[in-house]
C-alpha distance (Angstrom), angle and dihedral (degrees) to the residues before:
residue distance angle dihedral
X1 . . .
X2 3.83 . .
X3 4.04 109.9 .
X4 4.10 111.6 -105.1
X5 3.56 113.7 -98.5
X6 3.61 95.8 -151.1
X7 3.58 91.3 117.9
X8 3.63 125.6 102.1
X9 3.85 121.4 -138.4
X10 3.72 101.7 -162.3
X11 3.92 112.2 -149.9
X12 4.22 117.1 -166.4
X13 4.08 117.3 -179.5
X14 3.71 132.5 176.8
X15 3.62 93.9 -98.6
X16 3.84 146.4 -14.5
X17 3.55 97.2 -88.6
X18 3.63 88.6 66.4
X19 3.43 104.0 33.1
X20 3.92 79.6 62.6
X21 3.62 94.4 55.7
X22 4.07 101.0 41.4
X23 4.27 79.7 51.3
X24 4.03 83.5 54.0
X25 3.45 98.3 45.8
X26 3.79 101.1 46.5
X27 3.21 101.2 33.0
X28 4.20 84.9 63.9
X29 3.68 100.5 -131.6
X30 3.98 92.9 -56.3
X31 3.54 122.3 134.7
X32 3.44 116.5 -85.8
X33 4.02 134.3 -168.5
X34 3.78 118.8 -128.3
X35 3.58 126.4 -166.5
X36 4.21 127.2 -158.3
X37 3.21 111.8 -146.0
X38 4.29 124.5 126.6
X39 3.63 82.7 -32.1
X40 3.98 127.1 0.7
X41 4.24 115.8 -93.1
X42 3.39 117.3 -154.2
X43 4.38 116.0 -160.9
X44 3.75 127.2 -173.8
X45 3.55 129.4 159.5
X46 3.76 111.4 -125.1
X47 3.78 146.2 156.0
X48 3.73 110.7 -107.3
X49 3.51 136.8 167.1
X50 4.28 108.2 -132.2
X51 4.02 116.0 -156.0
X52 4.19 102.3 -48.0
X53 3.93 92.5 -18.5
X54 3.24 112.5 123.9
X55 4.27 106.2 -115.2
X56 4.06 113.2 -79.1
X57 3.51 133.9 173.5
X58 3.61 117.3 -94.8
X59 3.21 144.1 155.5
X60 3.80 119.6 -103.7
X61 3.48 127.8 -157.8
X62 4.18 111.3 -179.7
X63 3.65 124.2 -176.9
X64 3.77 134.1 147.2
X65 3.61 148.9 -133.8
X66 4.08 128.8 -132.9
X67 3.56 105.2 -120.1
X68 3.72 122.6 -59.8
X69 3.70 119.5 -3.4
X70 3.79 94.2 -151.0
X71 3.60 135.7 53.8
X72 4.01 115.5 -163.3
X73 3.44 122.3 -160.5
X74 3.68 140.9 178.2
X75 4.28 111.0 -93.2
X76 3.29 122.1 -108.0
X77 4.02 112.5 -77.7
X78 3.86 144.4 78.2
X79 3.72 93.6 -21.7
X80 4.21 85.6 72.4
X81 3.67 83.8 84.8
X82 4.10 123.1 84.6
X83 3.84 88.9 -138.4
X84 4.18 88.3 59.2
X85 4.08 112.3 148.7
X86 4.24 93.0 -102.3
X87 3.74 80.7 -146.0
X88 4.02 96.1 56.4
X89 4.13 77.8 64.2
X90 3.59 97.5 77.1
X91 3.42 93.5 56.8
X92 3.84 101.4 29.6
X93 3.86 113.8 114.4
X94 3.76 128.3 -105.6
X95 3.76 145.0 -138.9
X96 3.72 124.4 -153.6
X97 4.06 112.9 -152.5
X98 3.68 125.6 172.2
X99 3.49 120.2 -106.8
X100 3.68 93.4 -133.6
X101 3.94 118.6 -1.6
X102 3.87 84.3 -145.0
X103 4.16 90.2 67.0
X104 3.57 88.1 51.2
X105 3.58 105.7 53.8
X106 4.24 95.1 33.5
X107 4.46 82.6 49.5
X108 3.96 85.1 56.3
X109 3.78 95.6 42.1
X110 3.48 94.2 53.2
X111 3.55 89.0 45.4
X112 3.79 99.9 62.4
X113 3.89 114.7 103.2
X114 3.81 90.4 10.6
X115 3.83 107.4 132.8
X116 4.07 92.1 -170.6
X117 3.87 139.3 35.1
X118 3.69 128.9 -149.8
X119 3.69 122.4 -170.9
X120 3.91 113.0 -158.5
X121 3.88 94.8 -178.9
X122 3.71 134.7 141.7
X123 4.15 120.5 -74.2
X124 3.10 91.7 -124.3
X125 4.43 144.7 96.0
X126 3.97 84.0 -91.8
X127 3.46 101.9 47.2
X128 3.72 100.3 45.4
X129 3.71 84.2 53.9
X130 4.05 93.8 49.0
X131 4.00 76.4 42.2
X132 4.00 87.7 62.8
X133 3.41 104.3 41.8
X134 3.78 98.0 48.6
X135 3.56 85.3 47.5
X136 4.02 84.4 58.5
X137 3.64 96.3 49.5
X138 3.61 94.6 45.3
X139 4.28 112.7 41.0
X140 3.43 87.3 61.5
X141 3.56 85.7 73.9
X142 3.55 111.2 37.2
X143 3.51 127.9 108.7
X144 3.39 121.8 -119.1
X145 3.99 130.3 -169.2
């Protein structure tokens, strides 16, 4: 029999514009149904291979963020001032803050049931850190067998 296509391949890009294409491009000119919400989702079901599996059907669900999805700054404290010790920075603490609390929760909702994620995100210092921090927002919430 055909394999179930319960599970969820979970797609993240960079931005919309690109989650759009990566939805065109795997989803192999079929139809797909797209879905505006914080940011626009994009789900196909489609035949792909994953890593060294051999190519399944799945469903795929591809969406995106827009740009980093937290900002990290220095606490409140002595380094407010412009004539801060540079040194006391490497030690100084940190907050993490979302960007946009709407990123956040629409990352974890499209997260939920998804068995699989796949980052599509710059090669570069900024995109592996996007890369990270979607990938904290979203394991969370992914099933696992």
């Amino acid at each position: 029999g055909e394999p179930s296509t319960s599970l969820v391949v979970l797609h993240v890009a960079e931005k919309p514009s690109v989650a759009l294409a990566i939805a065109t491009a795997l989803s192999g000119g079929q139809r797909f149904r797209s879905v505006d919400g914080a940011l626009p989702t994009h789900e196909f079901t489609a035949r792909l291979p994953l890593g060294n599996a051999a190519p399944s059907l799945r469903r795929h669900r591809v969406t995106s963020v827009r740009g980093h999805v937290f900002a990290l700054d220095f606490a409140p404290g002595p380094l407010d001032s412009w004539d801060a010790d540079p040194e006391g920075c490497f030690a100084a603490p940190t907050l993490k803050s979302p960007c946009s609390a709407g990123v956040v929760g629409h990352l974890s909702a499209v997260a939920r049931g998804a068995a699989e994620l796949v980052l599509w995100l710059d090669a570069d210092a900024e995109g592996e850190s996007i890369a990270f921090e979607v990938a904290h927002v979203c394991e969370p919430h992914l099933f696992s067998s």
